[in-house]
Biotite code that builds the C-alpha atoms (Angstrom):
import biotite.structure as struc

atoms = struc.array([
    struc.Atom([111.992, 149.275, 140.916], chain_id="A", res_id=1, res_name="UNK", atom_name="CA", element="C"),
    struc.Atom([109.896, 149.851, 144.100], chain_id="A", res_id=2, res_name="UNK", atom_name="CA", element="C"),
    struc.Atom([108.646, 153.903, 144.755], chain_id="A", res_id=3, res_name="UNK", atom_name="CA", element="C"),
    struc.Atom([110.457, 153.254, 148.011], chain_id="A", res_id=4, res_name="UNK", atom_name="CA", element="C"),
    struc.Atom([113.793, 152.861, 146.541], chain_id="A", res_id=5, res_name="UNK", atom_name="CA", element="C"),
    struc.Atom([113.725, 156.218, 143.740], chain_id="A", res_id=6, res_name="UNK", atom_name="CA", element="C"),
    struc.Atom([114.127, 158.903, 146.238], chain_id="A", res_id=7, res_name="UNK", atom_name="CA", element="C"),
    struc.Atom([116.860, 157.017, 147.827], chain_id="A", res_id=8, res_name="UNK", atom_name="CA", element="C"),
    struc.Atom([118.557, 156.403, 144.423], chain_id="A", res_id=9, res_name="UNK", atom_name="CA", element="C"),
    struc.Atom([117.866, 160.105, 142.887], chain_id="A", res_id=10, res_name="UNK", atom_name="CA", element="C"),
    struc.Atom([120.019, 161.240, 145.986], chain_id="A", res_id=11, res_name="UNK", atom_name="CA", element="C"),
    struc.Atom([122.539, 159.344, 145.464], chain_id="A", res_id=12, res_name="UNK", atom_name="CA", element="C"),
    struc.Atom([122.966, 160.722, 141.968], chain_id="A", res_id=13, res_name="UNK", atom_name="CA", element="C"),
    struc.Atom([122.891, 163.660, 143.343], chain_id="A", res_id=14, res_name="UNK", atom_name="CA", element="C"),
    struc.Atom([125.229, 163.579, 146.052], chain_id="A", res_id=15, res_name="UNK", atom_name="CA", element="C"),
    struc.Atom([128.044, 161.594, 143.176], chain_id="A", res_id=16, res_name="UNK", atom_name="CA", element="C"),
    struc.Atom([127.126, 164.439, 140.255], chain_id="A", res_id=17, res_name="UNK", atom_name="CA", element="C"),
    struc.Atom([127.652, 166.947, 143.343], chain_id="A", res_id=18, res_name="UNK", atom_name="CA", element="C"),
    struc.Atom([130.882, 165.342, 144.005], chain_id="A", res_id=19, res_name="UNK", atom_name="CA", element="C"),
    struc.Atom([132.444, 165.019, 140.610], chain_id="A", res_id=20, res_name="UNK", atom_name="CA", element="C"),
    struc.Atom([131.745, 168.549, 139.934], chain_id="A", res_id=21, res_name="UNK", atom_name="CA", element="C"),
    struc.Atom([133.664, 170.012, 142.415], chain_id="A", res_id=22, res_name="UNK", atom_name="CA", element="C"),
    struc.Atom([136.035, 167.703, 141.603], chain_id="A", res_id=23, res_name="UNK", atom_name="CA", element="C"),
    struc.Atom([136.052, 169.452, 138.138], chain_id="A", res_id=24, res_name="UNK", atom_name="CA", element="C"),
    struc.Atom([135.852, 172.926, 139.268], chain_id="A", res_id=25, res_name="UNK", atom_name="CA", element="C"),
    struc.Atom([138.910, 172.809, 141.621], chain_id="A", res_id=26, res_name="UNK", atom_name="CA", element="C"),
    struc.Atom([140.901, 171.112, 139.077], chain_id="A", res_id=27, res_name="UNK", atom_name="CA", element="C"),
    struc.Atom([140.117, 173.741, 136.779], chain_id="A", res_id=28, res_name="UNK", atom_name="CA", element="C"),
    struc.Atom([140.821, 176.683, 139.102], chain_id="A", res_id=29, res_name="UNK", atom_name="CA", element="C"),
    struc.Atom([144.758, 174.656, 139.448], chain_id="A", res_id=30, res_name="UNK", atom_name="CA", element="C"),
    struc.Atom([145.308, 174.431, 135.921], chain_id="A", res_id=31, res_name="UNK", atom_name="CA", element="C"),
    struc.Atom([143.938, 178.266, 135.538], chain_id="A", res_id=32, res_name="UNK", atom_name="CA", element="C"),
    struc.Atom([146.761, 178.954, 138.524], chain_id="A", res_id=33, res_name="UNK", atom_name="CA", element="C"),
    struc.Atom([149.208, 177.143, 136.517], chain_id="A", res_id=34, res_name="UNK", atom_name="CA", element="C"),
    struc.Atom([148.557, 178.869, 133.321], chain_id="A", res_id=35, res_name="UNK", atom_name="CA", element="C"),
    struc.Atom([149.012, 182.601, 134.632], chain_id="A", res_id=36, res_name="UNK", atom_name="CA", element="C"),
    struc.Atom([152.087, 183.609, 133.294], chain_id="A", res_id=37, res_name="UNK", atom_name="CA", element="C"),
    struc.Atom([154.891, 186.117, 134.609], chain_id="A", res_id=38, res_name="UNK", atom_name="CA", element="C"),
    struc.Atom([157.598, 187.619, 133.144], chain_id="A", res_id=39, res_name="UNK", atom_name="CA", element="C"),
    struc.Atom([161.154, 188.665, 134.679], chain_id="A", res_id=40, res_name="UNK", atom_name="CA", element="C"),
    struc.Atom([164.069, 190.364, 133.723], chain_id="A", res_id=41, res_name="UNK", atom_name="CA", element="C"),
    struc.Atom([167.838, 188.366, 135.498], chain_id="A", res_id=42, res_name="UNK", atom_name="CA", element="C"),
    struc.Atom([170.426, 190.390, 135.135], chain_id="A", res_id=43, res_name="UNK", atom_name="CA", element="C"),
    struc.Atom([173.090, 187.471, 134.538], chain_id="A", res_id=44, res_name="UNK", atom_name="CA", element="C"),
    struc.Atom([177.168, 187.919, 134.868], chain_id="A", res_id=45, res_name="UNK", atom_name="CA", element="C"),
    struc.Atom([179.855, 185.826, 132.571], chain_id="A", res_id=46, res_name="UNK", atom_name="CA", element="C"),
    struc.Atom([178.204, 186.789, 129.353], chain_id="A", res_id=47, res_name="UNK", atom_name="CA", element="C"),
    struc.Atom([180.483, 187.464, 126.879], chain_id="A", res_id=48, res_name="UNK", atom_name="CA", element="C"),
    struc.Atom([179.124, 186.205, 123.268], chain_id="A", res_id=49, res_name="UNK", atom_name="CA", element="C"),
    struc.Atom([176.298, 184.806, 121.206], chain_id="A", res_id=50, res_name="UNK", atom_name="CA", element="C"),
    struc.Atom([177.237, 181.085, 122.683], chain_id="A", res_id=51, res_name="UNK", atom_name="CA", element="C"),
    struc.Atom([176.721, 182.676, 125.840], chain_id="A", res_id=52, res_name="UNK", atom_name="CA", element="C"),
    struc.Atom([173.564, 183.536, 124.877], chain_id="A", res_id=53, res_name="UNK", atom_name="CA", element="C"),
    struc.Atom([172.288, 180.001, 123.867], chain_id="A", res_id=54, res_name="UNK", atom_name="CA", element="C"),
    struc.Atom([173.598, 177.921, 126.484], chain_id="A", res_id=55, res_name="UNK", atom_name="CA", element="C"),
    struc.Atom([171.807, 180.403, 129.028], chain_id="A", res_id=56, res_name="UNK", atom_name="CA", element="C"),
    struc.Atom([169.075, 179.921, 126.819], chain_id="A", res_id=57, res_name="UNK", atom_name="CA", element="C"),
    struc.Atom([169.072, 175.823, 126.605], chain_id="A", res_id=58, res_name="UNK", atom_name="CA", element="C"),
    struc.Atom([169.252, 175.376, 129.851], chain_id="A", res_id=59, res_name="UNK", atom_name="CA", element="C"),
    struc.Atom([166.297, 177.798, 130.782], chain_id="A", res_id=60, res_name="UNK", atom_name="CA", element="C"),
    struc.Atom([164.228, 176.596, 127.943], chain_id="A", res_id=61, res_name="UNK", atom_name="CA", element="C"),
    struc.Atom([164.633, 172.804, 129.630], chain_id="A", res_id=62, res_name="UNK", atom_name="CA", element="C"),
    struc.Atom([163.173, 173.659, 133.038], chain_id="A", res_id=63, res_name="UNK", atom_name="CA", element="C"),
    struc.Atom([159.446, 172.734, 132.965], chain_id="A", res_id=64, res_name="UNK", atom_name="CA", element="C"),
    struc.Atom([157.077, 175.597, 132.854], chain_id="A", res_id=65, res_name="UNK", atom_name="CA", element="C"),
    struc.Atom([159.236, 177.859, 130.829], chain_id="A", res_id=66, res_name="UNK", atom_name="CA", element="C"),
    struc.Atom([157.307, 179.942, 128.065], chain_id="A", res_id=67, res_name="UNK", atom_name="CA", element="C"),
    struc.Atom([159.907, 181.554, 126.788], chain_id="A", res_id=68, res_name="UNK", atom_name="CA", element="C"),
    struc.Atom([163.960, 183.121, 127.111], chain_id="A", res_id=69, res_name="UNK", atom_name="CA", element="C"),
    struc.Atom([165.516, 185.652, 125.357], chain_id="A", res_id=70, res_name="UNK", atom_name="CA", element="C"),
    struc.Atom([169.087, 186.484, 125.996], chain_id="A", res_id=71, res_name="UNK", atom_name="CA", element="C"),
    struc.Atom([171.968, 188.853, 125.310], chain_id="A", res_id=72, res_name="UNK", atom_name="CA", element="C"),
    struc.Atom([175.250, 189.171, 126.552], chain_id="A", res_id=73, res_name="UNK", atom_name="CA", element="C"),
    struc.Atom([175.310, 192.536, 125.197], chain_id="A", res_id=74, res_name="UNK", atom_name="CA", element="C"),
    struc.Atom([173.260, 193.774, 127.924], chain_id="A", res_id=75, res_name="UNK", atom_name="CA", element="C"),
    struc.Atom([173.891, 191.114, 130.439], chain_id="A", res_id=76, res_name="UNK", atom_name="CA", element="C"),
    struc.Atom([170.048, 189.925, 130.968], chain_id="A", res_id=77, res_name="UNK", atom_name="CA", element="C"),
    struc.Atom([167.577, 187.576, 130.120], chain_id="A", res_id=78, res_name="UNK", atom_name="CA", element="C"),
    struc.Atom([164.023, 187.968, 129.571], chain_id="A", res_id=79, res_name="UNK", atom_name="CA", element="C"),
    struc.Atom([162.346, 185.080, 131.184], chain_id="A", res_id=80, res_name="UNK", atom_name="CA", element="C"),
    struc.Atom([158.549, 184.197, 130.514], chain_id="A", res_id=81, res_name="UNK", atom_name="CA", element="C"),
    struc.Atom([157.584, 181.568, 132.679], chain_id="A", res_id=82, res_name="UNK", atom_name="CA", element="C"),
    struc.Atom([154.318, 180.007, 134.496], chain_id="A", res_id=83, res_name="UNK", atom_name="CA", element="C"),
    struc.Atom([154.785, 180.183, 138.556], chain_id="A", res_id=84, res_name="UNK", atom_name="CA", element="C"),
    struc.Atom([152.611, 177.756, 139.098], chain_id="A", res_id=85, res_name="UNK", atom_name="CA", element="C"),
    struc.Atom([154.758, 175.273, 137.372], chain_id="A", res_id=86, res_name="UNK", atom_name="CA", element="C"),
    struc.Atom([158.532, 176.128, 138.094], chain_id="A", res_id=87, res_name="UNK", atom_name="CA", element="C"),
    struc.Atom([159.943, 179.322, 139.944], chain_id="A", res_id=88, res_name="UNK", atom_name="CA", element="C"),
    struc.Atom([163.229, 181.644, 140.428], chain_id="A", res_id=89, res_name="UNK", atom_name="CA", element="C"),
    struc.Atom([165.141, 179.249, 142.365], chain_id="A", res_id=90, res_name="UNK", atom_name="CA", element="C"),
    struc.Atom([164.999, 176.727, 139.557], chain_id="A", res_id=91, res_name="UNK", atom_name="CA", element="C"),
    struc.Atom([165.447, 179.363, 136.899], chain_id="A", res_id=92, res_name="UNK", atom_name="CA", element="C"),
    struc.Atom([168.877, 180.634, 139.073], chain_id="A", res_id=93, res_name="UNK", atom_name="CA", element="C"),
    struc.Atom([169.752, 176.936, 139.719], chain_id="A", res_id=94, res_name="UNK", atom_name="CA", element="C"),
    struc.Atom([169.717, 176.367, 135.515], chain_id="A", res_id=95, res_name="UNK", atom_name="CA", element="C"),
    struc.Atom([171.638, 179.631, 134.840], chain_id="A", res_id=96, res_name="UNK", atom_name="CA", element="C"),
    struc.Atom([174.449, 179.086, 137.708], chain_id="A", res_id=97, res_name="UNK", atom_name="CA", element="C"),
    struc.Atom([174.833, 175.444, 135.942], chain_id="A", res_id=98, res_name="UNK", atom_name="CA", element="C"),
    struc.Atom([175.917, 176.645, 132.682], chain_id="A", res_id=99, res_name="UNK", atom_name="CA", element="C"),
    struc.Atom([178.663, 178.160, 134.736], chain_id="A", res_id=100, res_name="UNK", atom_name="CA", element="C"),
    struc.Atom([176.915, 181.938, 134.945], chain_id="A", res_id=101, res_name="UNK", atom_name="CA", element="C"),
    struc.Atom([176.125, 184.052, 137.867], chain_id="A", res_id=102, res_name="UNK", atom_name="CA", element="C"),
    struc.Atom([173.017, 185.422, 139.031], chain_id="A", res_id=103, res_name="UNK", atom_name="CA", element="C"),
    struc.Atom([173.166, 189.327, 139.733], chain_id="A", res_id=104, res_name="UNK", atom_name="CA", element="C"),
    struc.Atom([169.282, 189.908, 140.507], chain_id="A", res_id=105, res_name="UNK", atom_name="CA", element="C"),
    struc.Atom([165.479, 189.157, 138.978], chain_id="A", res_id=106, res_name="UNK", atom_name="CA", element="C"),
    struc.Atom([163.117, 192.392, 138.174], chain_id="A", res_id=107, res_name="UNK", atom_name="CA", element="C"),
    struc.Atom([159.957, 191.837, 137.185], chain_id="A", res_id=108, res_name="UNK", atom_name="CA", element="C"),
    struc.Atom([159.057, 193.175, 134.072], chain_id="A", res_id=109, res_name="UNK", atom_name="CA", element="C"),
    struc.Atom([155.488, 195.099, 133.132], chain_id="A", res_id=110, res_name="UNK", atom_name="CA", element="C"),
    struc.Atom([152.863, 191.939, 132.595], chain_id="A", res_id=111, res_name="UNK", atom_name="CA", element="C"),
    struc.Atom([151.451, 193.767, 129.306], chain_id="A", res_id=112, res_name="UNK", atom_name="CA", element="C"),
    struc.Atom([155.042, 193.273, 128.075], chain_id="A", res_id=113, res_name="UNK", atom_name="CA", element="C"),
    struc.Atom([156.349, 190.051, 126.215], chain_id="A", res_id=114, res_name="UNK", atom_name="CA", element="C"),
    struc.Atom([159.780, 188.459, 125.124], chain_id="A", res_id=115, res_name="UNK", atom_name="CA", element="C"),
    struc.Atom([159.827, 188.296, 121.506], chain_id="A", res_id=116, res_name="UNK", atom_name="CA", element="C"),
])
């Protein structure tokens, strides 16, 4: 390889590692967006059993980006653990208003808590 064609060559490694890399790190900044979690409290109408409870549950759990649901028609809520970057409240009303339940409001709930 000629001296003349090295420099030439060593930037253009350059520029392509340059390139991938921020490729990389702005990929990994989305997924890190993705993975931040949130936690909200629906206060859900129609409840009236444990059934209750697991359909509102099942159809929750199916949306994508859903961490976790807890239910209970006892108190007429859900505890909904969920990544925002992935799905959000609309979608999470849309699943519970298809099982045939109404939505009365979402509070967000303390981030250091967690359903269990």
């Amino acid at each position: 390889m000629s001296r003349k064609r090295l420099p030439i060559l060593l930037i253009g490694l350059f520029i392509a590692f340059t390139v991938v890399s921020c490729g990389k790190s702005k990929k990994t900044t989305d997924n890190a967006v993705a993975m931040e979690k949130s936690l909200i409290e629906v206060s859900i109408g129609g409840m009236t059993c444990t059934g209750c409870e697991q359909t509102i549950q099942a159809g929750i759990t199916k949306l994508e980006g859903i961490k976790s649901v807890k239910a209970s028609y006892v108190t007429g809520n859900a505890l909904v653990e969920y990544f925002p970057g992935i799905t959000d409240t609309v979608k999470i009303k849309a699943a519970i208003t298809g099982s045939g339940y109404t939505v009365k409001k979402f509070k967000p709930v303390a981030e250091n808590a967690s359903v269990e």
